[in-house]
C-alpha positions as CSV (number, residue, x, y, z in Angstrom):
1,X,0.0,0.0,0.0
2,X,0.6,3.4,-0.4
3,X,3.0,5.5,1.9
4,X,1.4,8.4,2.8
5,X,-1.6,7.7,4.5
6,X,-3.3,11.0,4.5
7,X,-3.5,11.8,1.0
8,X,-5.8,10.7,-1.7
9,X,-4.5,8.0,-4.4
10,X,-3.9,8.4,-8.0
11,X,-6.1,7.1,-10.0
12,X,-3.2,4.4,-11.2
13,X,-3.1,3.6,-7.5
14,X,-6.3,2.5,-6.8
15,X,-6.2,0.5,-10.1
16,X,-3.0,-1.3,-9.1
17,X,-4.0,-2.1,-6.1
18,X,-7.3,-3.3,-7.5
19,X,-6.0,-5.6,-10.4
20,X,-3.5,-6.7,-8.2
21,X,-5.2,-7.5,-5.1
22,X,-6.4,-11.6,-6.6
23,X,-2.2,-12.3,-6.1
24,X,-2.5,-11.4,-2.0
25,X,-5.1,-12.7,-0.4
26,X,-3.9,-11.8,2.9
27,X,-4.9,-8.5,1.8
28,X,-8.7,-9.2,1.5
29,X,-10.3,-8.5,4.7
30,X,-13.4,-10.9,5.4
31,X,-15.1,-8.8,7.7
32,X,-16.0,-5.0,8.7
33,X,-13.9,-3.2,10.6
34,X,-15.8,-1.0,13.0
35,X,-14.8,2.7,13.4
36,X,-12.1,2.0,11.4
37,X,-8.7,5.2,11.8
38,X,-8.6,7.8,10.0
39,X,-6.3,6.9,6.8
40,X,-7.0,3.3,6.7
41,X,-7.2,1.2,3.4
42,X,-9.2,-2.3,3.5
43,X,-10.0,-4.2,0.8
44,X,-14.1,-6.1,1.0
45,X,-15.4,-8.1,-1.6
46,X,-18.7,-6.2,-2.2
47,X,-20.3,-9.6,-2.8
48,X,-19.4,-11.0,0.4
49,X,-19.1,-7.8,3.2
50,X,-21.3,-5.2,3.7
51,X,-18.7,-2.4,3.9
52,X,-21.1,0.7,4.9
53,X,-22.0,-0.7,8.2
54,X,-18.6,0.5,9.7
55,X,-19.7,2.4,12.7
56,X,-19.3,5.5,11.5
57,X,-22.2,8.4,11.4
58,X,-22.0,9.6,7.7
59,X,-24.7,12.8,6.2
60,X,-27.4,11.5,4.9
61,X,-29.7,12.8,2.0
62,X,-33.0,15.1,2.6
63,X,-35.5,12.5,3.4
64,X,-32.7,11.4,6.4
65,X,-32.8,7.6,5.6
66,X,-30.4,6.8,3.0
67,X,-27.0,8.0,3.1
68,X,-26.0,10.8,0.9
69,X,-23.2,8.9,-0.9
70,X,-21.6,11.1,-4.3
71,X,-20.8,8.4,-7.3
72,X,-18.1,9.0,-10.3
73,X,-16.4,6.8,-12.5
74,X,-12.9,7.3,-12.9
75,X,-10.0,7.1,-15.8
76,X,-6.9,5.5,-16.0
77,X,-4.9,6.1,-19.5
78,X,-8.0,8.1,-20.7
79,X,-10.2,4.9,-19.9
80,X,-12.9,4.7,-17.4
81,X,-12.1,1.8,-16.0
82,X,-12.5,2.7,-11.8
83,X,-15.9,3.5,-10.2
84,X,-15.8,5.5,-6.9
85,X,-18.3,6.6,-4.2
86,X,-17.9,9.4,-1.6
87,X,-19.3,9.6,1.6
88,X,-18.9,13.0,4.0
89,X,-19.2,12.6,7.4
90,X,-22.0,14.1,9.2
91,X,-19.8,15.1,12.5
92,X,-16.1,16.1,11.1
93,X,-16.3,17.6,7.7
94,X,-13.1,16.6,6.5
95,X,-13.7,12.8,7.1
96,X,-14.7,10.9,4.3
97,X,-15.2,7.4,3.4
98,X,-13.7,6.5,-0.5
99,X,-15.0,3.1,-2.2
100,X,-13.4,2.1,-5.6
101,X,-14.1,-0.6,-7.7
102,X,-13.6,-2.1,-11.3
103,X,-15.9,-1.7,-13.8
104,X,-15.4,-5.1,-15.5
């Protein structure tokens, strides 16, 4: 992983780590992590964890069910190939949560 723990990743980062990730499994984490610090990466499958229950009291949108989450897809190389989703927190404004997956 990454060095510097309180920036955000290139987009070539997240990808890396994300086509690489099937060669370390001891990277895979097979369940939540609850409150987890500030600066932490984890890797879920999305299939098998449910990686928004992680203790953490995030803004949610007008109705104040859901959680107000932003979506984007990313490019590597000038190819979307990366799909992301922000989530602020509702206590600290600078906290945020960061998901990233492949689009294939």
């Amino acid at each position: 992983f990454p060095t510097q723990r309180h920036r955000w990743n290139t987009n070539e980062e997240i990808a890396s780590l994300l086509i690489s990730f099937d060669r370390h499994s001891d990277w895979l984490s097979k369940e939540v992590k609850i409150r987890p610090k500030s600066g932490s990466m984890l890797l879920y499958s999305r299939k098998k964890v449910r990686y928004r229950r992680d203790g953490y009291c995030w803004k949610k949108r007008k109705d104040g069910k859901t959680t107000r989450e932003d979506h984007m897809k990313l490019k590597v190389q000038g190819i979307e190939c990366i799909y992301g989703c922000y989530v602020h927190s509702a206590i600290l404004p600078t906290f945020h949560r960061r998901c990233y997956w492949l689009l294939q």
